[in-house]
CHARMM internal coordinates of N, CA and C (Angstrom, degrees):
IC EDIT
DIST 1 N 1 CA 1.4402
DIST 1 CA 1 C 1.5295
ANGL 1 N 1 CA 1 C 108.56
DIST 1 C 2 N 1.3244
ANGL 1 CA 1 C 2 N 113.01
DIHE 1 N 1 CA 1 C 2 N 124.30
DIST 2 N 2 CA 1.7859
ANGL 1 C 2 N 2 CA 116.14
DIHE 1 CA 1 C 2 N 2 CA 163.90
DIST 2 CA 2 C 1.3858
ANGL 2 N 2 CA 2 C 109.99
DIHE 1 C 2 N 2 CA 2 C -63.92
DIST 2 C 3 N 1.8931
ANGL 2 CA 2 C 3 N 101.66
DIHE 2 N 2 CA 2 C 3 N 174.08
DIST 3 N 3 CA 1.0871
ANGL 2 C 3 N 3 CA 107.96
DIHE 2 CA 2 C 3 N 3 CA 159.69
DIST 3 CA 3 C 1.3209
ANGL 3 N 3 CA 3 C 141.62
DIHE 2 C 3 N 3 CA 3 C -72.64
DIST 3 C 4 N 1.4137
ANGL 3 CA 3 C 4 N 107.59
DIHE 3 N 3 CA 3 C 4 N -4.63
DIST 4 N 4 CA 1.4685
ANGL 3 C 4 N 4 CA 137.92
DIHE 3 CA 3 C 4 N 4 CA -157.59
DIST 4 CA 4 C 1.5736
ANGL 4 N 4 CA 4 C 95.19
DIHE 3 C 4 N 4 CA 4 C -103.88
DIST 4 C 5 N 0.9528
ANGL 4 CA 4 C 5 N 119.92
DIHE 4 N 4 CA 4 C 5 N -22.02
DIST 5 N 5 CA 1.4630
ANGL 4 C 5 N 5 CA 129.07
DIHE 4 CA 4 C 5 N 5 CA -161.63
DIST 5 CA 5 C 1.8408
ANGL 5 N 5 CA 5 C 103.93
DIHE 4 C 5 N 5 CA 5 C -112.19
DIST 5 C 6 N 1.6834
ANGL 5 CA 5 C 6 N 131.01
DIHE 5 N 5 CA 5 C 6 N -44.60
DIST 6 N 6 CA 1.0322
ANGL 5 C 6 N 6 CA 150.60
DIHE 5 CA 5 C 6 N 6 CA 146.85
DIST 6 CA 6 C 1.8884
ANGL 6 N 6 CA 6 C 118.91
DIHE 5 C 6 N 6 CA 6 C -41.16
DIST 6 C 7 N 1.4834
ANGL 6 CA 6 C 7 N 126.47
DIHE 6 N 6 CA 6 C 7 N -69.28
DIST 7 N 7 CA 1.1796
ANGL 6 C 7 N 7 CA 122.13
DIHE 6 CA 6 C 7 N 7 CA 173.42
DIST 7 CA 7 C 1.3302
ANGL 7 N 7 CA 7 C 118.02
DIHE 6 C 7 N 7 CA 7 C -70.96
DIST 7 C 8 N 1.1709
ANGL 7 CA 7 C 8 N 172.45
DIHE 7 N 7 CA 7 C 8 N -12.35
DIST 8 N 8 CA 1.1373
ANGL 7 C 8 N 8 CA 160.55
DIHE 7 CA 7 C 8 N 8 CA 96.34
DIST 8 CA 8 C 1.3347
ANGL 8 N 8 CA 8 C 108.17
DIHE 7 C 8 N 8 CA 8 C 27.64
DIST 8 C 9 N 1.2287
ANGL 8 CA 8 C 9 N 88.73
DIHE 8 N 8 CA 8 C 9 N -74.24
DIST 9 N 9 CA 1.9334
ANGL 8 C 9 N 9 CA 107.56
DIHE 8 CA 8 C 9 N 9 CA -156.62
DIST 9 CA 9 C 1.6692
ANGL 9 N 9 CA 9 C 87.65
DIHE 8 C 9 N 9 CA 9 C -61.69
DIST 9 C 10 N 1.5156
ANGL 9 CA 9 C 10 N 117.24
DIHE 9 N 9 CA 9 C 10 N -59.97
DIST 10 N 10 CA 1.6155
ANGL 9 C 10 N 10 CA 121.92
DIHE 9 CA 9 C 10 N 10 CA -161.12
DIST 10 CA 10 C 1.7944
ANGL 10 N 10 CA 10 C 112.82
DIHE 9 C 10 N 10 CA 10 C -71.22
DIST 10 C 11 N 1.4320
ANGL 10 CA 10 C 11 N 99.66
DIHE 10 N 10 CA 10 C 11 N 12.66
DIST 11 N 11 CA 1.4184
ANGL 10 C 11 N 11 CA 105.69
DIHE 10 CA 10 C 11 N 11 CA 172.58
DIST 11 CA 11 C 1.5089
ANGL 11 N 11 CA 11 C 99.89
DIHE 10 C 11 N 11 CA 11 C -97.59
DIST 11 C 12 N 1.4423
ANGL 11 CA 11 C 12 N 120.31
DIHE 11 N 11 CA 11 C 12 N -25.54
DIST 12 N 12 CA 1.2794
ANGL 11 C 12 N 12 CA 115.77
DIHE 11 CA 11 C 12 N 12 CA -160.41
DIST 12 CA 12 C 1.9920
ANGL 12 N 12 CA 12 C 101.24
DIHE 11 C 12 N 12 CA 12 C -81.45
DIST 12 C 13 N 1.2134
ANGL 12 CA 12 C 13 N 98.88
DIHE 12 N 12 CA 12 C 13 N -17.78
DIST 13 N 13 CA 1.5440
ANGL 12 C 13 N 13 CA 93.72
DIHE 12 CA 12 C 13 N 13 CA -179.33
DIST 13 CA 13 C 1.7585
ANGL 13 N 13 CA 13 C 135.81
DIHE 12 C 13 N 13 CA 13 C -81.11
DIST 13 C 14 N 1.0543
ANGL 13 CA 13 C 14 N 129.16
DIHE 13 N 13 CA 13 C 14 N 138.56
DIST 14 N 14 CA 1.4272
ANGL 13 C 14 N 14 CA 120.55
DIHE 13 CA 13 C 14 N 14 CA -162.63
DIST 14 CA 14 C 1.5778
ANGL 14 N 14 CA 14 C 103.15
DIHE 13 C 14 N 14 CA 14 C -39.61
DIST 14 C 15 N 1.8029
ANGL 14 CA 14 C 15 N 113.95
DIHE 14 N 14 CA 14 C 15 N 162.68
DIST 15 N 15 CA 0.8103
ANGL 14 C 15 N 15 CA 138.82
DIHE 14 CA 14 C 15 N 15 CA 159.44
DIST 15 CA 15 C 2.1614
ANGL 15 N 15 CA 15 C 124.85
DIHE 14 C 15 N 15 CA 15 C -23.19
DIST 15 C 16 N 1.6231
ANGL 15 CA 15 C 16 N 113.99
DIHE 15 N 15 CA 15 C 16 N -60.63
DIST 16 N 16 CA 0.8066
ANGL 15 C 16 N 16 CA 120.18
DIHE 15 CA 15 C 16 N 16 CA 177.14
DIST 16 CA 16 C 1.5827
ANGL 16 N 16 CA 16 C 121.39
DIHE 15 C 16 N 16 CA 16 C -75.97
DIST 16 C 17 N 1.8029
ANGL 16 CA 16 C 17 N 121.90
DIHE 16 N 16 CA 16 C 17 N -24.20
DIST 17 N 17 CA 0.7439
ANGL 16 C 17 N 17 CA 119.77
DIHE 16 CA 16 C 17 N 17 CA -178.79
DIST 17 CA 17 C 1.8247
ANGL 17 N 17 CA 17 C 131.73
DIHE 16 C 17 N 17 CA 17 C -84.13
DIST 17 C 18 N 2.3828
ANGL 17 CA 17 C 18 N 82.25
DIHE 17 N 17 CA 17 C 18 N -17.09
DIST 18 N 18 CA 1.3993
ANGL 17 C 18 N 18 CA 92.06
DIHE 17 CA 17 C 18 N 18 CA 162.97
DIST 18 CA 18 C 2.1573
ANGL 18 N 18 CA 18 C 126.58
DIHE 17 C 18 N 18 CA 18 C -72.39
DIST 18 C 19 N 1.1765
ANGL 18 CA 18 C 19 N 90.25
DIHE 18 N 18 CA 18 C 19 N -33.48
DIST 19 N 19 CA 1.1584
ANGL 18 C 19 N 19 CA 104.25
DIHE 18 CA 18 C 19 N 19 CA 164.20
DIST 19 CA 19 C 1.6849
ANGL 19 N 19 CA 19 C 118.14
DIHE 18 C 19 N 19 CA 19 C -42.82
DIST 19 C 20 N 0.9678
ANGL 19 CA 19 C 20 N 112.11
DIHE 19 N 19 CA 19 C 20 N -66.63
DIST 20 N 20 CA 1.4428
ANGL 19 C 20 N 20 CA 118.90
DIHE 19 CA 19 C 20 N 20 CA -159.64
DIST 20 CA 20 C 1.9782
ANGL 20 N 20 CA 20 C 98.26
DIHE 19 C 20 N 20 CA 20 C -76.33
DIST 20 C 21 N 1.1590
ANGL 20 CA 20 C 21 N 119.22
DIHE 20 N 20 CA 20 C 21 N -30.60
DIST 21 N 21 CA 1.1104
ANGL 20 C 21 N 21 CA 141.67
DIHE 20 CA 20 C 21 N 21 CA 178.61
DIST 21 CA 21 C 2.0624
ANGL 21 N 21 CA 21 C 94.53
DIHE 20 C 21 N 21 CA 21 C -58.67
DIST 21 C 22 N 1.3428
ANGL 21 CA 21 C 22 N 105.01
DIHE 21 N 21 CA 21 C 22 N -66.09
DIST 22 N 22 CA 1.5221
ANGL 21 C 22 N 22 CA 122.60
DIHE 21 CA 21 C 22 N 22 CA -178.40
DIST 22 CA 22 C 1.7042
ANGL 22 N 22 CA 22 C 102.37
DIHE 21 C 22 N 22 CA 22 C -49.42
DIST 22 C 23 N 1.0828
ANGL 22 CA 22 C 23 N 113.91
DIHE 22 N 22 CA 22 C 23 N -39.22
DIST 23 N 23 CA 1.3198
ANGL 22 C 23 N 23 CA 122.53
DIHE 22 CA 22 C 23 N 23 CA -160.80
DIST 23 CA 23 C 1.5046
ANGL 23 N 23 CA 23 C 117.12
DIHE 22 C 23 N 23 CA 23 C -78.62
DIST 23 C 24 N 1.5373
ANGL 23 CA 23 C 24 N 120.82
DIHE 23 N 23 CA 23 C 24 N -19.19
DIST 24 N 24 CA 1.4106
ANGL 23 C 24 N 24 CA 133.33
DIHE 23 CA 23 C 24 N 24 CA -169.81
DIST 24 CA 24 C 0.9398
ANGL 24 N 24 CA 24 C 104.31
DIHE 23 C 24 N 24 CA 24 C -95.99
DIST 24 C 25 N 1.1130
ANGL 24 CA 24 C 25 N 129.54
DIHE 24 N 24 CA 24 C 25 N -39.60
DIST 25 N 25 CA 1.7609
ANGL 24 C 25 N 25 CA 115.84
DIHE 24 CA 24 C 25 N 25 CA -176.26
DIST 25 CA 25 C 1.6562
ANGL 25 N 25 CA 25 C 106.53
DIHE 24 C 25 N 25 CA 25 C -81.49
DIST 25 C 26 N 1.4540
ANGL 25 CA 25 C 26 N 113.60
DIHE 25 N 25 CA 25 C 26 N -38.62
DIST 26 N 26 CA 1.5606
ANGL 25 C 26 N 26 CA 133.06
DIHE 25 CA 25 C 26 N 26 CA 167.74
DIST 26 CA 26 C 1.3331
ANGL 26 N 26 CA 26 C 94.35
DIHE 25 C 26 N 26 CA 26 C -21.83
DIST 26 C 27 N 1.5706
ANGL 26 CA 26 C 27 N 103.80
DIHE 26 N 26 CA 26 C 27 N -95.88
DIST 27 N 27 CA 1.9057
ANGL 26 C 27 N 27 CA 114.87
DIHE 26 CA 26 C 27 N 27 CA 172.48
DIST 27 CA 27 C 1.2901
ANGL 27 N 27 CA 27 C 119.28
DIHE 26 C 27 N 27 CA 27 C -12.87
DIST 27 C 28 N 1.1747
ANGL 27 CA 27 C 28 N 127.21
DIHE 27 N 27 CA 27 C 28 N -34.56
DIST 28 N 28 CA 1.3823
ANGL 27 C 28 N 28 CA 132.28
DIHE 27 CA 27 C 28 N 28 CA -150.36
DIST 28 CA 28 C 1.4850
ANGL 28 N 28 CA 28 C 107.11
DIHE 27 C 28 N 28 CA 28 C -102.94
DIST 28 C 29 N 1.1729
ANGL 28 CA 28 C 29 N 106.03
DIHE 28 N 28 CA 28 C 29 N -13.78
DIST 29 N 29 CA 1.6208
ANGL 28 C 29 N 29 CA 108.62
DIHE 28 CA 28 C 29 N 29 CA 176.38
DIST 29 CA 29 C 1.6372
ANGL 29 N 29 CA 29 C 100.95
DIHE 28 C 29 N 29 CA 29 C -98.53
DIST 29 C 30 N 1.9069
ANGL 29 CA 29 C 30 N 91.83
DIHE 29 N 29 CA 29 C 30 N 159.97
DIST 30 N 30 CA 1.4710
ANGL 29 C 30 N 30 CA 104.49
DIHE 29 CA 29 C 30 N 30 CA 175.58
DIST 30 CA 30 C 1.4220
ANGL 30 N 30 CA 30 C 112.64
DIHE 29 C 30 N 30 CA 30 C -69.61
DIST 30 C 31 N 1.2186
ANGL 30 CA 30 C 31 N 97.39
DIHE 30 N 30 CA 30 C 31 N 177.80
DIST 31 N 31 CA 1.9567
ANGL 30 C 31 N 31 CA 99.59
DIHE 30 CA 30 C 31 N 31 CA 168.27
DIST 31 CA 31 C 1.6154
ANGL 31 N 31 CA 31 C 99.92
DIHE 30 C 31 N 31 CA 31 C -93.96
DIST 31 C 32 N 1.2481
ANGL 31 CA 31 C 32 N 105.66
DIHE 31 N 31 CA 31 C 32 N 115.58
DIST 32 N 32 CA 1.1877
ANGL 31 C 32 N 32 CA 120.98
DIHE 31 CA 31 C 32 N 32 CA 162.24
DIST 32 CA 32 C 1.6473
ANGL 32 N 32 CA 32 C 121.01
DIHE 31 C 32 N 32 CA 32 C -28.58
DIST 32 C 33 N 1.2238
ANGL 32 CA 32 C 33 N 100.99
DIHE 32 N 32 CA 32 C 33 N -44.78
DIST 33 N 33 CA 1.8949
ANGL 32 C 33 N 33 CA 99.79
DIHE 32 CA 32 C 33 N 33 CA -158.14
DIST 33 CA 33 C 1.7787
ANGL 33 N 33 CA 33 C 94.20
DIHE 32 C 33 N 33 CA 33 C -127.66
DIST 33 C 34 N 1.7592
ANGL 33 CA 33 C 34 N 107.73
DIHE 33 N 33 CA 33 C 34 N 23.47
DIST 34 N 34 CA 1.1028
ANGL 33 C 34 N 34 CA 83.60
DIHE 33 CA 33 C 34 N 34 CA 163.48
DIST 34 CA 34 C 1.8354
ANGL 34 N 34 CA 34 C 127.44
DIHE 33 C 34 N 34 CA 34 C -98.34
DIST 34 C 35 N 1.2995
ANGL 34 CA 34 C 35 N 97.47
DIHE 34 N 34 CA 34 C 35 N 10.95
DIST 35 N 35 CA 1.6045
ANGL 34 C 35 N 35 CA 109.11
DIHE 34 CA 34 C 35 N 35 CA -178.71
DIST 35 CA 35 C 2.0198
ANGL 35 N 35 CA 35 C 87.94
DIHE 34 C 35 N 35 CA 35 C -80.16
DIST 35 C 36 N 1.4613
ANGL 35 CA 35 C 36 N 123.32
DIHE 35 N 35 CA 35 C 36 N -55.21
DIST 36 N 36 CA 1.2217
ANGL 35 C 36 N 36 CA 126.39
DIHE 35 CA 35 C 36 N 36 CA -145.96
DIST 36 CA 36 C 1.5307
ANGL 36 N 36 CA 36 C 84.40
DIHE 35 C 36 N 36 CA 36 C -63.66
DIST 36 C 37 N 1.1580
ANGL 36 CA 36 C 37 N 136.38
DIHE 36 N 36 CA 36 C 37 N -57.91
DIST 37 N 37 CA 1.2734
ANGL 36 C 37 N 37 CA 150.18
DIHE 36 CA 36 C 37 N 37 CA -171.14
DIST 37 CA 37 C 1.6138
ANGL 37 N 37 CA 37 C 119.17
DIHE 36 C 37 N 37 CA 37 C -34.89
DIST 37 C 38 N 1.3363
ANGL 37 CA 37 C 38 N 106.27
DIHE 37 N 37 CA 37 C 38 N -12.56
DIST 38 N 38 CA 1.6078
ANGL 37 C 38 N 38 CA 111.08
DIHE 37 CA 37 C 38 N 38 CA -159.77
DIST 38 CA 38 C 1.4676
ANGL 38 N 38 CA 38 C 102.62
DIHE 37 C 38 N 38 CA 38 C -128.66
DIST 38 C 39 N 1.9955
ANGL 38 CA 38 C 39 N 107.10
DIHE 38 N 38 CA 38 C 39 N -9.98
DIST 39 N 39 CA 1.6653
ANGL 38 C 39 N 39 CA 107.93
DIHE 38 CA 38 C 39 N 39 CA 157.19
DIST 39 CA 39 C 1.6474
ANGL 39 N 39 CA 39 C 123.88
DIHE 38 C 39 N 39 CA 39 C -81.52
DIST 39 C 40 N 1.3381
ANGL 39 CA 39 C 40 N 113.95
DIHE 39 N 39 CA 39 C 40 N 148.77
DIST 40 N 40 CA 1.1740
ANGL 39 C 40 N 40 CA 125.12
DIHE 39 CA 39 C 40 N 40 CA -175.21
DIST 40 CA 40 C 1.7421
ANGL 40 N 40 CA 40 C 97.49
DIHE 39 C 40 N 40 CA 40 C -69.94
DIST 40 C 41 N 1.5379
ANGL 40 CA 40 C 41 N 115.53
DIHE 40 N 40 CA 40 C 41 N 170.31
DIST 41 N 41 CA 1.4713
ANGL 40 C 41 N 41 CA 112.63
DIHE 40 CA 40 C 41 N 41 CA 166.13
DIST 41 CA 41 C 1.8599
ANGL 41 N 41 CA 41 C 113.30
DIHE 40 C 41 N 41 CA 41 C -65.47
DIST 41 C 42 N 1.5088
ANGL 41 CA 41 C 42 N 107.34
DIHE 41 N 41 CA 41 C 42 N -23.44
DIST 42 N 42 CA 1.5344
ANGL 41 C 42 N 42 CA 95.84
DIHE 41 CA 41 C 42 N 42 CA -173.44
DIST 42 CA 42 C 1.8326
ANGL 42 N 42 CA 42 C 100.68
DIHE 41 C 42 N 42 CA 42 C -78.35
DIST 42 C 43 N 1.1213
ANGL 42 CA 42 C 43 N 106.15
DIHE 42 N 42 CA 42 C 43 N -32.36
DIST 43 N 43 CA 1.6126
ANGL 42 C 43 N 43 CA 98.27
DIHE 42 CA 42 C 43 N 43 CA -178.21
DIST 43 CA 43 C 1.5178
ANGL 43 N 43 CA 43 C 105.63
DIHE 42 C 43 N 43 CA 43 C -77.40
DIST 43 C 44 N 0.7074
ANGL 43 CA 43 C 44 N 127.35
DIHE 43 N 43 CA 43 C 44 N -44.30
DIST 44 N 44 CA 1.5767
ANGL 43 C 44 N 44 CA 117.77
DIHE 43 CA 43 C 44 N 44 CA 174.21
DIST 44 CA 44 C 1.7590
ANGL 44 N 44 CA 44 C 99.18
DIHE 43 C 44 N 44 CA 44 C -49.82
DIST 44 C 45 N 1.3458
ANGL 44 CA 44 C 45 N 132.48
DIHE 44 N 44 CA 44 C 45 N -58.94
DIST 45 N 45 CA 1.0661
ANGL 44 C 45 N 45 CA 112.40
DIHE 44 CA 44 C 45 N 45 CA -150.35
DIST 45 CA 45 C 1.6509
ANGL 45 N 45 CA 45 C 106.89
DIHE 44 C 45 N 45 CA 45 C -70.48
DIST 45 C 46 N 1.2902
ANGL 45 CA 45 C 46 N 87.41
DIHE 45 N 45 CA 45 C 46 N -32.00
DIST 46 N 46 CA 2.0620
ANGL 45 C 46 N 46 CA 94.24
DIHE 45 CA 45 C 46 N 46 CA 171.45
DIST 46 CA 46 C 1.0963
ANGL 46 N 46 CA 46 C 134.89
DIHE 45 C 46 N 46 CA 46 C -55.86
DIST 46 C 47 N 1.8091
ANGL 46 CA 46 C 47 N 125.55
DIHE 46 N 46 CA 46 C 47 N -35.45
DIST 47 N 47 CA 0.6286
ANGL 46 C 47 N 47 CA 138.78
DIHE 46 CA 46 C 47 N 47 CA 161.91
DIST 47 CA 47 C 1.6536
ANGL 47 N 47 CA 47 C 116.82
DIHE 46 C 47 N 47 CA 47 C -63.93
DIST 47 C 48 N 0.9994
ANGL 47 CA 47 C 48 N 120.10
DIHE 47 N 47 CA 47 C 48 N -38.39
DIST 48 N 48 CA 1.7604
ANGL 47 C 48 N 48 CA 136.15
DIHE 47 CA 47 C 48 N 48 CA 155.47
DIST 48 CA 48 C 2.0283
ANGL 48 N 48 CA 48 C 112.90
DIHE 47 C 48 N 48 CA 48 C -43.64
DIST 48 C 49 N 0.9116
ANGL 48 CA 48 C 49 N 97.18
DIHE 48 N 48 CA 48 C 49 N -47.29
DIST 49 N 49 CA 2.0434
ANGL 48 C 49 N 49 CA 106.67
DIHE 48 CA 48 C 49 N 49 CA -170.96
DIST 49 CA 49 C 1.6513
ANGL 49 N 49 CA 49 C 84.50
DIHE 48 C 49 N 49 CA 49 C -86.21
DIST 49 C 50 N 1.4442
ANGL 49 CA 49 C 50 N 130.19
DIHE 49 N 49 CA 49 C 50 N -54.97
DIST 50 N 50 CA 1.5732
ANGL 49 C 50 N 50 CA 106.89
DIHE 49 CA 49 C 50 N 50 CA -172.86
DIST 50 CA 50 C 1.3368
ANGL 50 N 50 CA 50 C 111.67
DIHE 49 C 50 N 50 CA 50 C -78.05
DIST 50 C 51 N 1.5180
ANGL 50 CA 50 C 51 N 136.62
DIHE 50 N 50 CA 50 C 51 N -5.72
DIST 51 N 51 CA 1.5425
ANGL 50 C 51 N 51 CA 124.43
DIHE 50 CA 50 C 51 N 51 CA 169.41
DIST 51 CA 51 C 1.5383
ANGL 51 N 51 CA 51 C 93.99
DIHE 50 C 51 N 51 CA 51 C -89.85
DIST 51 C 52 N 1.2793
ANGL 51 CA 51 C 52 N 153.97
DIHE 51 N 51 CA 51 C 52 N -8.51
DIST 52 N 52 CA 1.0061
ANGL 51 C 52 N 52 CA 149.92
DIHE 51 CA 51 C 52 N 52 CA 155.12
DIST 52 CA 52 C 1.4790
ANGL 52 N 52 CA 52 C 104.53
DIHE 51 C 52 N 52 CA 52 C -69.99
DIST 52 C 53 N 0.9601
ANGL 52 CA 52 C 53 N 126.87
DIHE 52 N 52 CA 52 C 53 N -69.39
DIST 53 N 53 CA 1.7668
ANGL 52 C 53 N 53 CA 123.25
DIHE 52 CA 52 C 53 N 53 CA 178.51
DIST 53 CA 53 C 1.5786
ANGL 53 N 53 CA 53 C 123.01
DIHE 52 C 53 N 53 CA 53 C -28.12
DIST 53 C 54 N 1.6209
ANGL 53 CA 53 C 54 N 100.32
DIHE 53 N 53 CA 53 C 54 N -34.06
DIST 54 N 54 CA 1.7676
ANGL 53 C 54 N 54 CA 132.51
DIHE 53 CA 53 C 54 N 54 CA -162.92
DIST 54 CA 54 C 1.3842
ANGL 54 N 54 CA 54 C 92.81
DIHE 53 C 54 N 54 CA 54 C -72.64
DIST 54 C 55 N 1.6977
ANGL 54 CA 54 C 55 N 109.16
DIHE 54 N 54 CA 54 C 55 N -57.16
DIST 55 N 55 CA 1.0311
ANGL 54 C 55 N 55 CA 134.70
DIHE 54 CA 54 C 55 N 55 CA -167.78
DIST 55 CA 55 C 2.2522
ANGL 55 N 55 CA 55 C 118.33
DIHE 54 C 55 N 55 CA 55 C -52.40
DIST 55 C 56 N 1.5096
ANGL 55 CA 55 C 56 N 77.84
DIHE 55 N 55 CA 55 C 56 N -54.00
DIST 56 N 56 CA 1.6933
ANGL 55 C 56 N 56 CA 83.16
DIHE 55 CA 55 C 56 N 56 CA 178.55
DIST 56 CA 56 C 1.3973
ANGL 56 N 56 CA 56 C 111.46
DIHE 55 C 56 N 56 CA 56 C -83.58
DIST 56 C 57 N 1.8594
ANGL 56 CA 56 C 57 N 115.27
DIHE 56 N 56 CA 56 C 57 N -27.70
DIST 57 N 57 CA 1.3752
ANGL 56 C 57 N 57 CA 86.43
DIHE 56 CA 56 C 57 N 57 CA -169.72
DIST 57 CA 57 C 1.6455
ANGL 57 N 57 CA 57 C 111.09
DIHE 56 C 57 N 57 CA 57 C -85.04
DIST 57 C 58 N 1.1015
ANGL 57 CA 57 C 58 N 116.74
DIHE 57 N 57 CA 57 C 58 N -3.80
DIST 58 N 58 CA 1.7215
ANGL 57 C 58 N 58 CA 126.97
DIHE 57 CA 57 C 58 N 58 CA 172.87
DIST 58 CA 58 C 1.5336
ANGL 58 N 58 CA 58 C 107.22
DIHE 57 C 58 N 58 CA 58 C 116.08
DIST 58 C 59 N 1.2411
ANGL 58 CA 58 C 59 N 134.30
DIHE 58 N 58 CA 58 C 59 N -10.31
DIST 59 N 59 CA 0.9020
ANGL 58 C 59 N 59 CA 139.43
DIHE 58 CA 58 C 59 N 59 CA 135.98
DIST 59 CA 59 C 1.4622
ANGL 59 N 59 CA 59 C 128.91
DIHE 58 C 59 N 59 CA 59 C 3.65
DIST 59 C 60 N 1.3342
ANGL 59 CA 59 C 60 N 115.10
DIHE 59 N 59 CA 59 C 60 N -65.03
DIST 60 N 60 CA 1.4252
ANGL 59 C 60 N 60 CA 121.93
DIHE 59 CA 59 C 60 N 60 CA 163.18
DIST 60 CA 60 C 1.5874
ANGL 60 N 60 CA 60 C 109.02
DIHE 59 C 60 N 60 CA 60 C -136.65
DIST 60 C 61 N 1.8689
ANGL 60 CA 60 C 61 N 90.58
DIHE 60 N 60 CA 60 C 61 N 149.24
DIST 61 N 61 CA 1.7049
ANGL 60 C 61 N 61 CA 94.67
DIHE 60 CA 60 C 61 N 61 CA -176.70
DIST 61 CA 61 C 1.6615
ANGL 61 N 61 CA 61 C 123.02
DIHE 60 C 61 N 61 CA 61 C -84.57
DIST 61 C 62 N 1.1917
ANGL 61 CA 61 C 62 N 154.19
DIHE 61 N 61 CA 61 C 62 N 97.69
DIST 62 N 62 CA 1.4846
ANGL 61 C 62 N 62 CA 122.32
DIHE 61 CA 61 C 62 N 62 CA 171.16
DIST 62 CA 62 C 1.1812
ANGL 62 N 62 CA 62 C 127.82
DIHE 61 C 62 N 62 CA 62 C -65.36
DIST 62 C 63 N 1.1675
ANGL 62 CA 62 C 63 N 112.92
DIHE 62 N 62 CA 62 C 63 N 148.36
DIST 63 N 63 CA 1.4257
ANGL 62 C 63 N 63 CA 144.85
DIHE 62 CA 62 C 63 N 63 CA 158.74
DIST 63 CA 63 C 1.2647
ANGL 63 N 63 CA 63 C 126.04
DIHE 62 C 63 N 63 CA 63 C -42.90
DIST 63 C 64 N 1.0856
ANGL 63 CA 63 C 64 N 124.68
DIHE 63 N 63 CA 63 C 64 N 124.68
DIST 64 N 64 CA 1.6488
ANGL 63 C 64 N 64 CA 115.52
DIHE 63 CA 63 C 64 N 64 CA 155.73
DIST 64 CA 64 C 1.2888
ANGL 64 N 64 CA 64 C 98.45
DIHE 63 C 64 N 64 CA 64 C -71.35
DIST 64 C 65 N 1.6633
ANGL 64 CA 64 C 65 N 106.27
DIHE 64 N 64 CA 64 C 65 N 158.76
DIST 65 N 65 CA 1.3288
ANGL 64 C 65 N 65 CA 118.56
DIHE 64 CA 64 C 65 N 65 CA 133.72
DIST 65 CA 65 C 1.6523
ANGL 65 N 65 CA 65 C 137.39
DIHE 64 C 65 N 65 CA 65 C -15.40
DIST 65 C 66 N 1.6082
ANGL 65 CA 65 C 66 N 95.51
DIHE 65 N 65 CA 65 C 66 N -66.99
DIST 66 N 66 CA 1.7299
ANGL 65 C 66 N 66 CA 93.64
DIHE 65 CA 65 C 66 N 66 CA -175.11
DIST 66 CA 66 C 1.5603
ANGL 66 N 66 CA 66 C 90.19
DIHE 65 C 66 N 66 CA 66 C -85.62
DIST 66 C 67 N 1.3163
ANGL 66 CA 66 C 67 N 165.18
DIHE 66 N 66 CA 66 C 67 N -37.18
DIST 67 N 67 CA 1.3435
ANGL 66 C 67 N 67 CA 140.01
DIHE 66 CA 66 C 67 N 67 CA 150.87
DIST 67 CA 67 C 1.1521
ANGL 67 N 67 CA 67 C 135.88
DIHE 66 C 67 N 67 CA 67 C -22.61
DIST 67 C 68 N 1.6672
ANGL 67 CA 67 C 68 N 120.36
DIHE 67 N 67 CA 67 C 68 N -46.11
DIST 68 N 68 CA 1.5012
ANGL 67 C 68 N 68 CA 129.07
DIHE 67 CA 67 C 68 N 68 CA 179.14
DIST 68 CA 68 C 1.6559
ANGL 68 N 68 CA 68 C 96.31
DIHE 67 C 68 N 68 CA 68 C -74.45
DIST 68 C 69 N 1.7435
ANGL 68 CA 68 C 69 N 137.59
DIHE 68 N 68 CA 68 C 69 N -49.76
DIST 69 N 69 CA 1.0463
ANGL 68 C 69 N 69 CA 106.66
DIHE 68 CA 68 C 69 N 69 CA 177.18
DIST 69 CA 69 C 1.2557
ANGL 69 N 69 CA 69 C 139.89
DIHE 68 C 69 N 69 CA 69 C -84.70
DIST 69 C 70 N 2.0969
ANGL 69 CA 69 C 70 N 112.63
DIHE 69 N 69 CA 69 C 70 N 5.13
DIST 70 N 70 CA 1.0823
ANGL 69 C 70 N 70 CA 98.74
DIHE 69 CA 69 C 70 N 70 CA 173.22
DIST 70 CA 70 C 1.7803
ANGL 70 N 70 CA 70 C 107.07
DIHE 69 C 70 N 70 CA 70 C -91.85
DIST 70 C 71 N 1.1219
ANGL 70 CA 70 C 71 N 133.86
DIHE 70 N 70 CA 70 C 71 N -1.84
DIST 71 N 71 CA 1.3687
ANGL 70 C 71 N 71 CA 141.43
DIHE 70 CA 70 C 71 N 71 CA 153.70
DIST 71 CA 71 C 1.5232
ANGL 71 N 71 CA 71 C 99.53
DIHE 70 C 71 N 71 CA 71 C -40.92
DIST 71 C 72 N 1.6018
ANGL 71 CA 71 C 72 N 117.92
DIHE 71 N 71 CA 71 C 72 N -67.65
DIST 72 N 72 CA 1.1063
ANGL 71 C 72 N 72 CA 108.88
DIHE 71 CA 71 C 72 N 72 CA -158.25
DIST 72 CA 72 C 1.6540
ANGL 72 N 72 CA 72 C 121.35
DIHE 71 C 72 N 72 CA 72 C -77.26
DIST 72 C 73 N 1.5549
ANGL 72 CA 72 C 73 N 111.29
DIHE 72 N 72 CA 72 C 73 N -6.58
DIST 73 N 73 CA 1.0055
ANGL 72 C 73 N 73 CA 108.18
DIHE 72 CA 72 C 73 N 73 CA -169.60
DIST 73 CA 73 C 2.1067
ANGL 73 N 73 CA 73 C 112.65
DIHE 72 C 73 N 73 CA 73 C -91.04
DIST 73 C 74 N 1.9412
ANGL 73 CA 73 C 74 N 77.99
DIHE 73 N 73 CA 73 C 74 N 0.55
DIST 74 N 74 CA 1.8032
ANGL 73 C 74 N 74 CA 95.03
DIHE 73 CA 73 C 74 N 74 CA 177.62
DIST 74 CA 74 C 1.2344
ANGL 74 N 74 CA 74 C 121.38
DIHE 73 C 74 N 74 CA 74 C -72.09
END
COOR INIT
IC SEED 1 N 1 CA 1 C
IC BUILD
């Protein structure tokens, strides 16, 4: 089932049940920024100059914006 196919329906349900509904998959994810949280400023910035390095020498591709979220919304 998509998301396109999933929210629809979970819009149609009361208030509290969307909630609790919102809340389970929520839980279920990591904390985003708790990896960033546990680098020093020199590793952050390093890690910053070698995804830039990745970046120019072709190494790795970036993303737009509307690319990374329609990836994520796959």
């Amino acid at each position: 089932m998509s998301i396109d196919q999933i929210a629809p329906e979970a819009l149609k349900l009361p208030a509290q049940d969307r909630a609790m509904l919102a809340a389970t998959p929520w839980q279920s994810l990591e904390d985003p920024f708790e990896f960033a949280i546990g680098r020093t400023d020199d590793e952050a910035i390093n890690l910053a100059i070698d995804r830039d390095t990745e970046i120019e020498s072709g190494a790795a591709v970036p993303l737009s914006h509307e690319e990374l979220m329609s990836r994520l919304r796959r």
